[in-house]
N, C-alpha and C positions, 0 to 999 in steps of 0.2 A: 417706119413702114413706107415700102416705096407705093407709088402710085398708079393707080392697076391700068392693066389695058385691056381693049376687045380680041386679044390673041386666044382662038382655041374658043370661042363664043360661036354655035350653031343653034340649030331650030328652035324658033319659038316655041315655047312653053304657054306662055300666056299673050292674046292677041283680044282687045280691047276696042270697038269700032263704034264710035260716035252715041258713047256712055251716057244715057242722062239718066240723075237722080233727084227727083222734087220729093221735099215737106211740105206740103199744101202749095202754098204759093212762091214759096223759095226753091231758087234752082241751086242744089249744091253740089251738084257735080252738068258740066255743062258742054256737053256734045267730046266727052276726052276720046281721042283716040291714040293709041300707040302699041308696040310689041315688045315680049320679055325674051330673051333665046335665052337655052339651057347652059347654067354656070353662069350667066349676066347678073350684075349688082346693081340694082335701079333703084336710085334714090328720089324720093320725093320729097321735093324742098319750097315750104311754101310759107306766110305769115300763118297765125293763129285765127282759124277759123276759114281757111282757103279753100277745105276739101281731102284734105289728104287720109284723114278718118276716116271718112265716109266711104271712098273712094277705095280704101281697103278693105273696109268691112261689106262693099257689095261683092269686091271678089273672092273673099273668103264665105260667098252666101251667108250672111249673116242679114242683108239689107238687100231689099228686089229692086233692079233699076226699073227704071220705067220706059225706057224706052233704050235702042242702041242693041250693042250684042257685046259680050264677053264671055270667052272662052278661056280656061283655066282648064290643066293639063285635059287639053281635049273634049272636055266636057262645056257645056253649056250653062255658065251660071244661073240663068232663071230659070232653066227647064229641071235641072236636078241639081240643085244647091247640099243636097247632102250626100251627095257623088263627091262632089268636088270637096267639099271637109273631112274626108275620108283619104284623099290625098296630098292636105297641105299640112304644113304648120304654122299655125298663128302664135303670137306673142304681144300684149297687148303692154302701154307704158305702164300698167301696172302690176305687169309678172303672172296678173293668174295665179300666182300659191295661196298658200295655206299656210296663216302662220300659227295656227294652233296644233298643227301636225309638222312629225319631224320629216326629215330631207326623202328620207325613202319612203316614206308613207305618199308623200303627195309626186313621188314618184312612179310610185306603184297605181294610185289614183290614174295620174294622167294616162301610164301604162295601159290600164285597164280602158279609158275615156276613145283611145287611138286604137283600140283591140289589135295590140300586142300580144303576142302568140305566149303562152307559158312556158314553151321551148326558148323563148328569146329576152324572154324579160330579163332574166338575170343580167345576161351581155351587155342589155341596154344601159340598166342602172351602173354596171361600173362604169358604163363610159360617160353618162352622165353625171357620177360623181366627179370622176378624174375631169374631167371638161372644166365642171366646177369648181376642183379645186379644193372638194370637200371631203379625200380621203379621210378615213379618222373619225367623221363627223356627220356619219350617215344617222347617229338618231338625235339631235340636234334640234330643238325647234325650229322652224326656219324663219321668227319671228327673233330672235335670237340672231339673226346671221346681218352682218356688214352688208351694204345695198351694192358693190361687187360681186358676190357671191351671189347674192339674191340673183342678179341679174343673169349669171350665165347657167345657175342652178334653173330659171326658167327657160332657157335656150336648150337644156337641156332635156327640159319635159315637154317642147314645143316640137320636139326633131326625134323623141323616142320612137317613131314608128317608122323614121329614115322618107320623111316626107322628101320628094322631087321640088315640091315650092315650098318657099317660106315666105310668109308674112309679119314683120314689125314694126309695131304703129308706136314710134319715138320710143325704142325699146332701150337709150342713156339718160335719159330725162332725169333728173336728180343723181346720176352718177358722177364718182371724182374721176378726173382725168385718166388717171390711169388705168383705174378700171373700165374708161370707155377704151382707151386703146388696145388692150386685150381681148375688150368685147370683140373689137373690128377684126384682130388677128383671129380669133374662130371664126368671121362673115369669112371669111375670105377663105378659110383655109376649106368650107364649106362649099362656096363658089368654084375653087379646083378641084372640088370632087362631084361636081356636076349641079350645084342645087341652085336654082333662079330665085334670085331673095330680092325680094321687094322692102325700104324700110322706108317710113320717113322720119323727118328729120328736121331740128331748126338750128342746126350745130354746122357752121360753114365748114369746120377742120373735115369733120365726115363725111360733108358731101364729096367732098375731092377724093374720096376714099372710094367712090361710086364709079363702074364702066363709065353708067350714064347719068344725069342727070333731068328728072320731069322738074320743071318749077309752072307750081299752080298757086293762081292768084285767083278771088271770086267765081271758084270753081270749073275756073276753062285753063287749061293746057296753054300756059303763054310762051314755054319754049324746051327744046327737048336738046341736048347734046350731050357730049362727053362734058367734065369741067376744063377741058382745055378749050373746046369747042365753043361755049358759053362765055369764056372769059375774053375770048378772042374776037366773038361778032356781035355781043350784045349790046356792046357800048358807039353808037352814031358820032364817033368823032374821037378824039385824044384828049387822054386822061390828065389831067395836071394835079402837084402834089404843094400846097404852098404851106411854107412853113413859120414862126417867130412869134414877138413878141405881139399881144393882144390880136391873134390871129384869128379869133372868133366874133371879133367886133367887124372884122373887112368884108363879113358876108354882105352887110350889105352896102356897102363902095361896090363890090363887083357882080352883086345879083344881075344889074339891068344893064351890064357890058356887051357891047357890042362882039357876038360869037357866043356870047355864055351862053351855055344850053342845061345847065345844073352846079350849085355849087352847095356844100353839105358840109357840117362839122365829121371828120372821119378822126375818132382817134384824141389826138392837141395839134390835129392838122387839119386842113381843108384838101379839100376833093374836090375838083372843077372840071367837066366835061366841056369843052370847049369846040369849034369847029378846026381849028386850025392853031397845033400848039408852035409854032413857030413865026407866027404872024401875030399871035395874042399876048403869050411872054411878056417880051420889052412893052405892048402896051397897060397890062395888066401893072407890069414895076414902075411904068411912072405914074399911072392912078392910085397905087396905094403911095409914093413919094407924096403926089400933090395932095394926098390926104391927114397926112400925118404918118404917114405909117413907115418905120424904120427899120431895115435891117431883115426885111422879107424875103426869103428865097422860096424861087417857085422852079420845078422842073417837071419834065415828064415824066412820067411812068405806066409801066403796064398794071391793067387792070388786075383785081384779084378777084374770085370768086362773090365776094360781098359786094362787091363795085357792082358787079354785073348784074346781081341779085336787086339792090337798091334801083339801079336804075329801071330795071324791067317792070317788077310791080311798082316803083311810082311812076311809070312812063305808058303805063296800058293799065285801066282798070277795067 
């Protein structure tokens, strides 16, 4: 799968201005602003418990912010929140089915949930079967079905009424790879047909799979870009990669170096953000010499999306 870009991306769809959502005295969504244009893939990539739930479920009217404005295809989230469910589709990490009812029952369920016309239903279900993947196997419990199928068998009851936005909150979370890289081959093939899908996500492969990327940490917007964008100015300095034997015991010889600005176990390697990799190198190789340490190779390298992620939320909390 190659990796997308902003070509052919116009008018916002969804435009989101200084969000907030409290639980009594917790702030979980915390002043976000940003915009979606129609066909954009905006991912939302955050740790566990950052906002990114929340933060979906106000735009999908599910949750009333408190303060701030968001607008979702045109409409006003807290003024008419079941306007606006009337023209999305959501998709929650737990599919939404029915696993006591077969494939087309809870197709026909949703069908009916998005009031799809009886003129069109039919249409709908093959393509949501074919989507699925479940010719053959339309009376099938869906309790019964591999957690790939399950997955695109709900993508396909989330989009029966040909919603303009989509919503999905960690919609691979227990999927095998493969079945997530198929999942992302219908995001996408979605996205060229016009529809602004919001998803998030704690899968780094994916997010690079995103136009753009939000990263939320303790509910505030820490930084917005493409993943090229992200990987390219997150990081305050040059990245080094050292590598060898008992290479996780040198964290700390080189925690309190002069220039260190982070170093991290990445991998059976270290990761070292430094100020300056061409002046630190040679000193970095004779402090691990004079330490004992043998046969260490350290070089540069560009950052990857996980680089850039690590540093941001441990770098701003």
């Amino acid at each position: 799968m190659t990796n997308p870009t902003s070509s052919g991306i116009t008018a916002p769809q969804i435009i989101v201005e200084d969000l907030v959502k409290r639980f009594g005295d917790f702030i979980a969504i915390n002043q976000v602003s940003f915009s979606v244009n129609r066909g954009e893939i905006m991912g939302f990539l955050g740790p566990n418990g950052a906002g990114k739930s929340t933060l979906l479920r106000v735009l999908c009217g599910l949750l009333h912010p408190n303060s701030g404005r968001a607008i979702v295809a045109g409409i006003d989230v807290a003024q008419d929140p079941e306007a606006v469910r009337r023209r999305i589709g959501y998709m929650s990490q737990k599919f939404s089915l029915y696993n006591d009812m077969s494939v087309v029952e809870n197709l026909r369920f949703f069908g009916g949930v998005y009031g799809v016309s009886r003129r069109d239903i039919q249409d709908r279900l093959h393509f949501a079967v074919d989507m699925a993947g479940l010719g053959g196997r339309e009376d099938s419990l869906v309790g019964t079905l591999a957690g790939g199928w399950k997955q695109r068998l709900a993508l396909g009851a989330a989009i029966l009424h040909k919603p303009a936005i989509l919503f999905l909150d960690e919609p691979t979370s227990g999927v095998d790879p493969s079945s997530r890289r198929r999942f992302w081959e219908l995001i996408h093939s979605l996205g060229e047909d016009g529809v602004s899908v919001l998803v998030s996500t704690h899968y780094m492969d994916e997010a690079e799979y995103c136009h753009r990327i939000a990263l939320i940490n303790h509910g505030k917007l820490i930084a917005l870009g493409t993943p090229r964008e992200l990987k390219r100015h997150a990081l305050d300095g040059h990245l080094l990669e050292l590598s060898g034997e008992r290479i996780g015991t040198a964290i700390a010889t080189l925690d309190q170096s002069t220039g260190m600005r982070n170093v991290a176990m990445f991998g059976s390697s270290l990761h070292a953000l430094v100020d300056d990799a061409e002046l630190r190198i040679p000193e970095f190789q004779a402090q691990l010499a004079a330490a004992g340490y043998v046969g260490i190779t350290i070089r540069r390298i560009e950052p990857s999306l996980e680089d850039s992620f690590v540093q941001l939320v441990g770098g701003k909390k």
